[in-house]
DRENSELO-593859 format. One line per field, with one value per atom (N, C-alpha, C): residue number from 0; residue in one letter; atom name; x, y, z. Coordinates in steps of 0.02 Angstrom, whole numbers, plus 50000, padded with zeros to 5 digits. Layout:
DRENSELO-593859
num NUM	...
residuo A	...
atomo CA	...
c1 X	...
c2 Y	...
c3 Z	...
END
This chain:
DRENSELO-593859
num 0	0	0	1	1	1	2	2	2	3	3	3	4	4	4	5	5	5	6	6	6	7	7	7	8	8	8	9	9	9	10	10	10	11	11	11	12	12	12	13	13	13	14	14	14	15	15	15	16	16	16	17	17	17	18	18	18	19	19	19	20	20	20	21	21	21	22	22	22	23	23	23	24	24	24	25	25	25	26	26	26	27	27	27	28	28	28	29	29	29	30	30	30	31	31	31	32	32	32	33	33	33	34	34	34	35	35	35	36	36	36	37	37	37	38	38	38	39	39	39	40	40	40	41	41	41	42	42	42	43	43	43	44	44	44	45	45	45	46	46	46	47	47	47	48	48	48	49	49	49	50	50	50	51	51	51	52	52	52	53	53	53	54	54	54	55	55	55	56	56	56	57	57	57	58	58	58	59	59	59	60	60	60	61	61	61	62	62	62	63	63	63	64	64	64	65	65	65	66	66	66	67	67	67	68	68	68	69	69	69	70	70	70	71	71	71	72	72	72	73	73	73	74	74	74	75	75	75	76	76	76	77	77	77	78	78	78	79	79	79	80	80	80	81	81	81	82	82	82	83	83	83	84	84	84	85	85	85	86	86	86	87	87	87	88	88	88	89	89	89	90	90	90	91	91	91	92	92	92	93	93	93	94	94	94	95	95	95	96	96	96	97	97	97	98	98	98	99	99	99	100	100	100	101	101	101	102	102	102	103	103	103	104	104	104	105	105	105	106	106	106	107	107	107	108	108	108	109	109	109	110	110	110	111	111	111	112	112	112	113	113	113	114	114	114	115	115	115	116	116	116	117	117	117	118	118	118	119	119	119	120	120	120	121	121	121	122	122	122	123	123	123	124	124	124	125	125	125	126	126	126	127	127	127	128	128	128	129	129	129	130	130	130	131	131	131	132	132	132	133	133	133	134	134	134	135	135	135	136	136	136	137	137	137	138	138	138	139	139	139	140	140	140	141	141	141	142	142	142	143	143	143	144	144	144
residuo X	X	X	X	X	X	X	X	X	X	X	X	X	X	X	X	X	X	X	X	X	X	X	X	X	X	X	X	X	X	X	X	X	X	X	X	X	X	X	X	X	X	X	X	X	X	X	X	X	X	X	X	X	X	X	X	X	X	X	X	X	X	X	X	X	X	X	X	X	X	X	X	X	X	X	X	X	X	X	X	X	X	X	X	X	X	X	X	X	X	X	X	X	X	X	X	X	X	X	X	X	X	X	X	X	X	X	X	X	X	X	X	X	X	X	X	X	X	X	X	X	X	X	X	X	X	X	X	X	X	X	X	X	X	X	X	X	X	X	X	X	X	X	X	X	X	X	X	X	X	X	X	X	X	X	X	X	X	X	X	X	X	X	X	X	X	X	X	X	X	X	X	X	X	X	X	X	X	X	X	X	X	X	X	X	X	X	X	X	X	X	X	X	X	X	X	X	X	X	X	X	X	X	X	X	X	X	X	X	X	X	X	X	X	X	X	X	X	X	X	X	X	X	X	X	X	X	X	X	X	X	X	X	X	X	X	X	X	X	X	X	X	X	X	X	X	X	X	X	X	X	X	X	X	X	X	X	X	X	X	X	X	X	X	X	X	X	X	X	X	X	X	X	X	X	X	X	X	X	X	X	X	X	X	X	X	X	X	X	X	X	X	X	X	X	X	X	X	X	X	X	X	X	X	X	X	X	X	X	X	X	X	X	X	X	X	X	X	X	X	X	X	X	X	X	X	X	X	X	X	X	X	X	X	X	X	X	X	X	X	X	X	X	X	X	X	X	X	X	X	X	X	X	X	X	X	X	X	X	X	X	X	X	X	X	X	X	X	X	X	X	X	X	X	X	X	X	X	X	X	X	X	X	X	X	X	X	X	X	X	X	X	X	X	X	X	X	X	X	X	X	X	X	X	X	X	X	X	X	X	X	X	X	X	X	X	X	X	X	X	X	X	X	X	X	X	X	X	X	X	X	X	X	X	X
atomo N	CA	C	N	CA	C	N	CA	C	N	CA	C	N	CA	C	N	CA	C	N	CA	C	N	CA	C	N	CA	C	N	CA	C	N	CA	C	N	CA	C	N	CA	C	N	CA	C	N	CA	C	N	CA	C	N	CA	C	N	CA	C	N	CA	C	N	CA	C	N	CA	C	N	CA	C	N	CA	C	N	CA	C	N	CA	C	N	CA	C	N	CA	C	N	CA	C	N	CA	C	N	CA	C	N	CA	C	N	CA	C	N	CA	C	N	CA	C	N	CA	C	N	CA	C	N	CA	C	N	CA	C	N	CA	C	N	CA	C	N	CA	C	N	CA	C	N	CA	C	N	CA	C	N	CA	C	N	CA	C	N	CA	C	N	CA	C	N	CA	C	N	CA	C	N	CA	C	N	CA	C	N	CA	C	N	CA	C	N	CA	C	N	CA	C	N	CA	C	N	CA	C	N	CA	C	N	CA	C	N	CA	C	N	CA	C	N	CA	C	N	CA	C	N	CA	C	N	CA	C	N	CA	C	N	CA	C	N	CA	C	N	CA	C	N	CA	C	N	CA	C	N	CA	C	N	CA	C	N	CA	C	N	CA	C	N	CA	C	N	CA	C	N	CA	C	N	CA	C	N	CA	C	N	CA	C	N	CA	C	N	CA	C	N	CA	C	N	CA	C	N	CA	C	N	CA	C	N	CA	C	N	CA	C	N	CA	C	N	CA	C	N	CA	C	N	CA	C	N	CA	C	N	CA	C	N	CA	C	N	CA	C	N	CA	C	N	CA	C	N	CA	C	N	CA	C	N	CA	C	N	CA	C	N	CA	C	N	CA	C	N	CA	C	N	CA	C	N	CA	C	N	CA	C	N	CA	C	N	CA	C	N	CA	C	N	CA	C	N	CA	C	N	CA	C	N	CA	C	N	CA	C	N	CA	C	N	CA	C	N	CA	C	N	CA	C	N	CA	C	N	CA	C	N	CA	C	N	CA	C	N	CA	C	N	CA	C	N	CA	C	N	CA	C	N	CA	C	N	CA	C	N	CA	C	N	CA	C	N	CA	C	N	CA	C	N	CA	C	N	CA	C	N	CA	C	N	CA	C	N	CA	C	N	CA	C	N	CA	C	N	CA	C	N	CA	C
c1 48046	48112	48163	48215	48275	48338	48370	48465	48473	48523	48583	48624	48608	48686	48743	48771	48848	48856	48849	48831	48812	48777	48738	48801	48828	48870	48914	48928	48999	48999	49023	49046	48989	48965	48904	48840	48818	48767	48706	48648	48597	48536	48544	48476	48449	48387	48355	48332	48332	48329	48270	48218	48144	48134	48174	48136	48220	48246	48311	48300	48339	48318	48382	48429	48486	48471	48416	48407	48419	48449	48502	48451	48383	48323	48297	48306	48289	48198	48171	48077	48083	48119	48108	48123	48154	48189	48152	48175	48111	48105	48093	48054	48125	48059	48118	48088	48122	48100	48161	48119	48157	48203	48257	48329	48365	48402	48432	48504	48550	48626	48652	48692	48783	48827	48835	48897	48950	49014	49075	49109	49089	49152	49153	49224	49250	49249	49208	49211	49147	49104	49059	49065	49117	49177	49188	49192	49214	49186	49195	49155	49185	49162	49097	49083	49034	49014	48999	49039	49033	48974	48936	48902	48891	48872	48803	48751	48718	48649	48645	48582	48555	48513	48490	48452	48427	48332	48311	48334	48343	48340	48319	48329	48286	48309	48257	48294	48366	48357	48421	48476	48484	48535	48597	48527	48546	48593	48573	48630	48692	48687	48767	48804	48852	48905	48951	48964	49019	48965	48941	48911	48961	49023	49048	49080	49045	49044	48987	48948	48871	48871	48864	48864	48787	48779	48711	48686	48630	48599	48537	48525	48466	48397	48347	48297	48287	48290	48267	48335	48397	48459	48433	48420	48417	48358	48305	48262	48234	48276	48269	48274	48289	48291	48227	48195	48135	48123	48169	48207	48236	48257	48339	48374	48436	48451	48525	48539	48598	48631	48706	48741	48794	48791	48837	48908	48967	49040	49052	49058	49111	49084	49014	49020	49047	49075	49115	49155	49152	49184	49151	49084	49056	49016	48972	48931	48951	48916	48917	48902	48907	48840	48894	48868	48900	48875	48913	48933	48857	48863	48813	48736	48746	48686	48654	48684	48644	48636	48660	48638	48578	48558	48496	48445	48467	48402	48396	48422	48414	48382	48398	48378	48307	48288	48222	48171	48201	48155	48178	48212	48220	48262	48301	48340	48321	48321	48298	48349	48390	48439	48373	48416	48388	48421	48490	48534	48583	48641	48680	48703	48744	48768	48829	48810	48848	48934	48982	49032	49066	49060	49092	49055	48987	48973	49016	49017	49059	49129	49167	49222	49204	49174	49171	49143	49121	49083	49159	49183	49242	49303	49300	49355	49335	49267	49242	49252	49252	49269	49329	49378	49444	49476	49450	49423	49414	49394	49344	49392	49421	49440	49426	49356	49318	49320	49328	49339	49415	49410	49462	49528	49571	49646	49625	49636	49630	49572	49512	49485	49470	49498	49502	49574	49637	49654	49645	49598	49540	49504	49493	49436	49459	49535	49574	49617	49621	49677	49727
c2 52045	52030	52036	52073	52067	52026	52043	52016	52052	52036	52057	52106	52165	52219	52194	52166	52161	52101	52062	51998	52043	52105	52101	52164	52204	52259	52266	52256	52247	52289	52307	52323	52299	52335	52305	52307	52312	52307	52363	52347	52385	52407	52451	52469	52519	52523	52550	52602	52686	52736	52764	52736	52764	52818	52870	52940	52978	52980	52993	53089	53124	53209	53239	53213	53256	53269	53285	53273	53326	53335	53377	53414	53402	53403	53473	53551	53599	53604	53558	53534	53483	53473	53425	53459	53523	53543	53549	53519	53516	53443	53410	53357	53262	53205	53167	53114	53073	53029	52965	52888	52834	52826	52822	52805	52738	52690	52674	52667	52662	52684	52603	52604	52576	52581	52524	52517	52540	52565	52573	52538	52555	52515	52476	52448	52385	52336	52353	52335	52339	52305	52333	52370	52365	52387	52493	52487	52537	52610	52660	52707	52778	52818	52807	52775	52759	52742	52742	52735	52783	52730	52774	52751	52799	52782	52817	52780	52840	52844	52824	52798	52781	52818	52817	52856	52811	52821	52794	52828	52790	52827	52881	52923	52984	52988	53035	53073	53109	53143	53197	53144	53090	53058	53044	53029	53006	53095	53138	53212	53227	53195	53194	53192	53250	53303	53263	53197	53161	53069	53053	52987	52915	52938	52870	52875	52941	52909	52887	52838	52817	52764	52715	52666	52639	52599	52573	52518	52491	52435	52431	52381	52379	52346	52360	52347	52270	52242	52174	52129	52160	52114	52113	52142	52118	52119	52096	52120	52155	52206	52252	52314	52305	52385	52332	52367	52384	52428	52453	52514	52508	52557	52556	52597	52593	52615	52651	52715	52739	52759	52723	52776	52799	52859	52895	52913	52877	52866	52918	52991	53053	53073	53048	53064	53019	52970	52921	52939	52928	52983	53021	53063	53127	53126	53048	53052	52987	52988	52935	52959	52894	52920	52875	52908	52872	52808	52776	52684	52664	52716	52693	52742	52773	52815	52784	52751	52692	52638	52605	52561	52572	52618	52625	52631	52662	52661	52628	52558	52498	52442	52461	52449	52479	52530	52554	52536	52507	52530	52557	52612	52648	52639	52607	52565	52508	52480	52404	52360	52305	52279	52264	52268	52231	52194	52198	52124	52163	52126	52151	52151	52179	52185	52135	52092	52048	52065	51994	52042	52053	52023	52052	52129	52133	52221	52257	52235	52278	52280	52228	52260	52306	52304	52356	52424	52435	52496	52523	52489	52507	52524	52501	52522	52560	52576	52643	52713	52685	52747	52778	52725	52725	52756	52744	52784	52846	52850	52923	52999	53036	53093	53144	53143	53171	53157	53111	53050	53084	53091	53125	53049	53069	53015	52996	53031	53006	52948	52977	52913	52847	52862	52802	52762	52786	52754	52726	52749	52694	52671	52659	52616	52557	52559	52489	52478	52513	52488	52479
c3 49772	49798	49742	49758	49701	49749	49675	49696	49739	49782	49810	49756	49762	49735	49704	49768	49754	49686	49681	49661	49559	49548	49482	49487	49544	49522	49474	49425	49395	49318	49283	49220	49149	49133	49096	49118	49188	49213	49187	49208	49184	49221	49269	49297	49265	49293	49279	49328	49319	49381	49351	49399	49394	49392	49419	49424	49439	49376	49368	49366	49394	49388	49357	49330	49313	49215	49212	49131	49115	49046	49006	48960	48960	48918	48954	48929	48952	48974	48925	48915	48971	49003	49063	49146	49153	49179	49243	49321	49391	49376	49335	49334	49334	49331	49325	49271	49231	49194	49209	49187	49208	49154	49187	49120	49149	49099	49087	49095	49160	49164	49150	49133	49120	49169	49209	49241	49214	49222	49195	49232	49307	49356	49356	49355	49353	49422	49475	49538	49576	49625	49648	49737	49722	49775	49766	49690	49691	49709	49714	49750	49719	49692	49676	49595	49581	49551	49484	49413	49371	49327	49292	49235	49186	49124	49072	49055	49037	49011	48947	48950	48880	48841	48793	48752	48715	48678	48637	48575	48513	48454	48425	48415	48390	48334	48302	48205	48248	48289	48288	48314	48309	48302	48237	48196	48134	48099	48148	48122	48176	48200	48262	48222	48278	48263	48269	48312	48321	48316	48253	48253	48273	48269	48299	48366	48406	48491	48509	48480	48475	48488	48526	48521	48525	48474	48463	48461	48484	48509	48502	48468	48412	48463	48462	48510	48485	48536	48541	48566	48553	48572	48651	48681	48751	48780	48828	48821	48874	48888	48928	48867	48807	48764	48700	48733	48665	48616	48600	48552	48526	48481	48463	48509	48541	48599	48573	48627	48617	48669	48688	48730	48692	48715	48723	48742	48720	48744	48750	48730	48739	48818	48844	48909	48951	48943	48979	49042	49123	49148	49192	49172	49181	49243	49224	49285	49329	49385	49451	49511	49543	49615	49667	49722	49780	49781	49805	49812	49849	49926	49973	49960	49898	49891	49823	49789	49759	49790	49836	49871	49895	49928	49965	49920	49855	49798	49784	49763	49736	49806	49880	49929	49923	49897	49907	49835	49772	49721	49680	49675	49661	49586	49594	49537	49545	49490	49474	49444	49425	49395	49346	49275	49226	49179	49203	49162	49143	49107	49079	49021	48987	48918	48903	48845	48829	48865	48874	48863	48810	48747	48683	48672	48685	48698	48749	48809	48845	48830	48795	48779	48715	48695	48603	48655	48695	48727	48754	48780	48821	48753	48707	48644	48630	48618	48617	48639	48688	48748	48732	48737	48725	48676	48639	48551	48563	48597	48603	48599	48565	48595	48632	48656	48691	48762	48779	48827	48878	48947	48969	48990	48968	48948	49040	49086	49161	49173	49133	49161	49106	49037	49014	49028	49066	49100	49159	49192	49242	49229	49165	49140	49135	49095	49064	49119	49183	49226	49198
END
């Protein structure tokens, strides 16, 4: 049995998408692996749905082309990241899913809530963003309303 949706929806949140298929990973390509998304929206109202992805640490981090759209989170602050963990701010924006087409996955399994991110993290994720020149001005003015 889980939560209720509406109730864990909000800004910071953290599921988990078991068998996520939009991977950017050409060695993955057909296939799906479980990731990690980030609420962005500020609403569980809102539709659709924006988040990012997470990433575990890798070496080819430590050579990023842009290291301070990184935001990083050291494995053990939460204990849902048993890693060292990374999202990614310059995609801020990029992705999201319909309102009622995550509902039904999280209705089915499919996503799991696994807590959320402090909110002194979610505001530094969100200055981040904001930060970001990569980051399109339209939707980090829907980010900060």
């Amino acid at each position: 049995m889980h939560l209720p949706l509406n109730p864990v929806l909000k800004r910071g949140a953290i599921f988990i998408w078991h068998k996520y298929e939009k991977l950017d990973d050409p060695a993955l390509a057909g296939q799906t692996k479980a990731k990690f998304a980030v609420i962005l929206s500020g609403s569980s109202l809102d539709d659709p749905l924006i988040f990012l992805l997470t990433t575990s640490e890798k070496p080819k981090h430590l050579q990023a082309k842009f290291p301070e759209d990184l935001f990083n989170v050291a494995a053990g602050t939460y204990n849902f990241f048993q890693q060292n963990t990374i999202i990614d701010v310059s995609a801020a924006g990029e992705l999201d899913v319909d309102r009622d087409a995550f509902e039904t996955l999280y209705d089915d399994g499919e996503v799991a809530y696994k807590g959320a991110l402090s909110e002194a993290d979610v505001e530094k994720l969100v200055h981040k963003i904001v930060a970001c020149p990569r980051v399109n001005r339209k939707f980090k003015r829907l980010l900060t309303g």
